[in-house]
C-alpha positions as CSV (number, residue, x, y, z in Angstrom):
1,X,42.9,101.8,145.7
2,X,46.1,104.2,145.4
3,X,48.5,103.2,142.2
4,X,51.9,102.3,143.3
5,X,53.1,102.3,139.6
6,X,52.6,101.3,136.1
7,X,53.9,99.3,133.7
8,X,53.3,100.0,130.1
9,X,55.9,98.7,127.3
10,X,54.0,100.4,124.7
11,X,55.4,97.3,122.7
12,X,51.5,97.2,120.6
13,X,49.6,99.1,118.2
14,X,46.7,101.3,120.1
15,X,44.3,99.8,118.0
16,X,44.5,96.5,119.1
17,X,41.9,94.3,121.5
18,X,42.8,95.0,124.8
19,X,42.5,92.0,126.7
20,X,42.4,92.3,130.6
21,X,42.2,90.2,133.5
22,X,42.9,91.6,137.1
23,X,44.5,89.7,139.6
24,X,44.4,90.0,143.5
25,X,47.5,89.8,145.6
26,X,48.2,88.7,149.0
27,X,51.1,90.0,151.4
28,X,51.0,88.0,154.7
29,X,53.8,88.9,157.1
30,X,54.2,86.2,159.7
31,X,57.5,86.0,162.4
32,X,59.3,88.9,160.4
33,X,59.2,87.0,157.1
34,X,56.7,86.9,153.9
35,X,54.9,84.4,152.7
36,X,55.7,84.2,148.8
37,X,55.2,81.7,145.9
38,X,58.3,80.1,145.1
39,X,58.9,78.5,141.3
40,X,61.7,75.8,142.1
41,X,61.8,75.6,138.4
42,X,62.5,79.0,137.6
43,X,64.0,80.3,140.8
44,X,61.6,83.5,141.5
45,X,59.8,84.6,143.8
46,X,56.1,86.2,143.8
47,X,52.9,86.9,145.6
48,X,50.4,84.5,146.1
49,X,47.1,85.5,144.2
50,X,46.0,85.2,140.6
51,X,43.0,86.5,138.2
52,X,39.8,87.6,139.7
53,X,36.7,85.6,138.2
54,X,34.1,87.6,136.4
55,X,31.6,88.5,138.7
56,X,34.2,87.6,141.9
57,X,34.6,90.6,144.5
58,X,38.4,91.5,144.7
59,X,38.6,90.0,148.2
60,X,37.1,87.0,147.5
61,X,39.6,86.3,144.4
62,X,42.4,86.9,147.1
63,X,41.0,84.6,149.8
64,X,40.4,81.7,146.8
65,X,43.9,82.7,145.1
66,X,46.1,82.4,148.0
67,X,44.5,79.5,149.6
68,X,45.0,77.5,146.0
69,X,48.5,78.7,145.1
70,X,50.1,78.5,148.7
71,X,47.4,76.4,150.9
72,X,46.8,79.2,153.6
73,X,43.8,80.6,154.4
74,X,43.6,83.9,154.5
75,X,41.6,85.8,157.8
76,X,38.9,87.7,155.7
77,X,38.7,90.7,158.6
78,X,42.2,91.4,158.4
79,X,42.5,92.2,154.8
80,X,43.3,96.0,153.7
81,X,44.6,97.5,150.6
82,X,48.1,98.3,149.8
83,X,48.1,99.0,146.3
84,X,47.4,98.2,142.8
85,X,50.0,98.1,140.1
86,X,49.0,98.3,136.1
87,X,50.8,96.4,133.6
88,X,49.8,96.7,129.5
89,X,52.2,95.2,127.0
90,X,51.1,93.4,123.9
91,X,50.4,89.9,124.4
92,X,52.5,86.9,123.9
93,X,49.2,84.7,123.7
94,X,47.7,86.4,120.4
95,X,48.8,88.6,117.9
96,X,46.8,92.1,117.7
97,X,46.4,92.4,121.5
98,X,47.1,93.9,124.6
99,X,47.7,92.2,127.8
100,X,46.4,94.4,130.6
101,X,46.2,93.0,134.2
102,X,46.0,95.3,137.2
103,X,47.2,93.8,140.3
104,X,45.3,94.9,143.6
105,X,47.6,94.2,147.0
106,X,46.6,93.5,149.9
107,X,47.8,93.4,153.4
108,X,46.7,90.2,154.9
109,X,46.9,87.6,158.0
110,X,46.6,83.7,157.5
111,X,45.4,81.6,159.8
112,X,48.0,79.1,161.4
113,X,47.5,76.0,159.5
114,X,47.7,75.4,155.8
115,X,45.9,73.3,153.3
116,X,46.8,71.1,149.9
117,X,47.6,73.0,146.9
118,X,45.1,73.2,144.1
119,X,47.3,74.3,141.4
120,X,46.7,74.8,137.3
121,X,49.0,72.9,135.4
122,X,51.4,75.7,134.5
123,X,52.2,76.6,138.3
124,X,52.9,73.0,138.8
125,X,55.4,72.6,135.8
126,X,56.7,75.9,137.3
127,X,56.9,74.2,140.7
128,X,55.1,76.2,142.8
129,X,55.2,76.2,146.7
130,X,55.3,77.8,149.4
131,X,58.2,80.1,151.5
132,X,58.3,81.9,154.3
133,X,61.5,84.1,153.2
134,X,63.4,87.4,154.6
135,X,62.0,90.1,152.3
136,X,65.9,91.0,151.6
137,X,66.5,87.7,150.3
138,X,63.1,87.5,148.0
139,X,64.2,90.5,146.1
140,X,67.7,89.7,145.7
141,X,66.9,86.5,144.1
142,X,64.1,88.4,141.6
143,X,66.5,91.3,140.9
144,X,69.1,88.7,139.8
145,X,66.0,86.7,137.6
146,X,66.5,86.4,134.3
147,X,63.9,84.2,131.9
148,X,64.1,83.5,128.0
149,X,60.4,84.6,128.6
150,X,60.5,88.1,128.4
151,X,56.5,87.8,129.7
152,X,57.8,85.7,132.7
153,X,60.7,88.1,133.3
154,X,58.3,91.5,133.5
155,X,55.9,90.2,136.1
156,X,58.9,89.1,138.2
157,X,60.4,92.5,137.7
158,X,57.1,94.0,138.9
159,X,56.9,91.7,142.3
160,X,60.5,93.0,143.1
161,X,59.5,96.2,143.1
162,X,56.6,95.8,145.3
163,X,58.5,93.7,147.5
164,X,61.0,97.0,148.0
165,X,57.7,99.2,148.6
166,X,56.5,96.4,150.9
167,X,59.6,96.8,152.9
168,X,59.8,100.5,152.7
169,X,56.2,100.7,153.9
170,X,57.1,98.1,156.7
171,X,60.5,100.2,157.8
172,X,57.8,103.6,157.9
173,X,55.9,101.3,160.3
174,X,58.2,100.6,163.0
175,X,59.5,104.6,162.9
């Protein structure tokens, strides 16, 4: 899968444990409008998708991600890559570590009904649900995030700016 771009703060020693745990991404278009997570606590937007399970296929974290985060179920057939984005900084879990998650997006249709949420308990304290929003609108709101959790406040950064190659690539299309 191409690299859209990378994220490395650099913020950690090189000797450090280097802990990593991909993560798969949805982007589901539907009626001009994406389907994004939406933290009512927080106010950001973000993909739907999460870490990919040792010995889980990338596509099969996204179908079980998005379906638990947002509810929909996600049409294995029409899944194709967009991109993947790396991010390292040291992590704000344990000292002497670096965080390093590589996020794999994908292009993806849902089906047309949804299901409950099965959230973890951090995403409901967050408030996670789901909007169908005007791409415009989803990356105004992240540009104008800001978080006392500078951890919180990089991924967000990082979803805005696939959201803008998300709408670049979806201008390119209809040229």
């Amino acid at each position: 899968m191409k690299e859209l771009f990378r994220i490395d703060l650099k913020d950690y020693e090189e000797e450090y444990n280097i802990y990593k745990r991909p993560s798969a991404r949805g982007i589901i278009i539907k009626n001009r409008e994406i389907a994004l997570v939406y933290s009512k606590k927080e106010k950001y937007y973000k993909f739907p998708g999460g870490g990919i399970k040792e010995n889980e296929d990338m596509r099969s974290a996204l179908i079980r991600e998005v379906r638990e985060e947002v509810g929909l179920i996600v049409i294995p057939d029409t899944i194709r890559e967009f991109g993947s984005v790396m991010r390292r900084q040291k992590s704000n879990y344990s000292s002497d570590t670096i965080f390093e998650q590589e996020n794999f997006y994908f292009f993806c249709q849902a089906e047309n009904r949804s299901v409950e949420q099965e959230l973890d308990d951090y995403e409901k304290e967050a408030e996670f649900c789901l909007r169908f929003v005007d791409i415009d609108d989803a990356i105004k709101t992240d540009r104008d995030y800001h978080s006392e959790d500078f951890f919180n406040e990089i991924m967000i950064k990082r979803e805005m700016k696939v959201l803008q190659l998300v709408k670049d690539h979806l201008q390119y299309d209809k040229a």
